[in-house]
N, C-alpha and C positions, 0 to 999 in steps of 0.2 A: 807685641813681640810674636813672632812665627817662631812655630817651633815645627819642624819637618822628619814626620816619623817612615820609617819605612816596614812595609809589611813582611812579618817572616815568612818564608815558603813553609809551605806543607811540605814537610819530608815523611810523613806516616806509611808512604808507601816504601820506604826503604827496609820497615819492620817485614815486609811479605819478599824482598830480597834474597836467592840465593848467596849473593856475596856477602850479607849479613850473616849467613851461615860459616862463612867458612873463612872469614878472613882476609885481611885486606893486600896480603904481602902475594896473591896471586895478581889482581887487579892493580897493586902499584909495586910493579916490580923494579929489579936495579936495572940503571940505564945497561942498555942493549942487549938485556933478558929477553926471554922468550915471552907472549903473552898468550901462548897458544894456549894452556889452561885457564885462563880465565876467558877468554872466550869459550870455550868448550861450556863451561857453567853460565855464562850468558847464554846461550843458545837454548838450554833448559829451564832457562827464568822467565815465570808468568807474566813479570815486570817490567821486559828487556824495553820496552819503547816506551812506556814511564821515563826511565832511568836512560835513555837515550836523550831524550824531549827535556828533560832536567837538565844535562852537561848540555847540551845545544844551546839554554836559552841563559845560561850562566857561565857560558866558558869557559867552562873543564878544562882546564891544558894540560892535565896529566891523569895519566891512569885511563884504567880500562870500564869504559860509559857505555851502556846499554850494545856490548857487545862491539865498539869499534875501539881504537887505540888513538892516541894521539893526532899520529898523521893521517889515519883517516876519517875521523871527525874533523881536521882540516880541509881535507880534501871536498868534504860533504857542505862542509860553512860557502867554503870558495863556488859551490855547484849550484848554490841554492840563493845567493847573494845577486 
């Protein structure tokens, strides 16, 4: 019998997150909300390309990931494909 496990990611570095500080209703905001503050605090997190490199390799499809939005962590998949 095979039994097929999968390993969990390290998410430790979401403890050293900005966004962990402050809440997630900036980063996943209502459709066709602003997301200009959450990027603002991505731009000040020690993290941001961690937590970019995480939604990239797990496809994030929503919310605000090491500083980009939706459509353009799209846009970055489609550039780099």
């Amino acid at each position: 019998m095979h039994i097929e496990t999968t390993a969990t990611p390290d998410l430790s570095w979401q403890e050293q997150a900005l966004c962990a500080q402050t809440g997630g209703d900036f980063f996943f905001p209502e459709p066709g909300s602003s997301v200009r503050d959450a990027k603002r605090i991505c731009a000040l997190c020690p993290i941001r390309s961690t937590c970019l490199e995480f939604a990239m390799s797990n496809d994030e499809r929503f919310g605000v990931w090491g500083g980009l939005s939706e459509k353009e962590r799209l846009a970055l998949r489609r550039t780099t494909s």
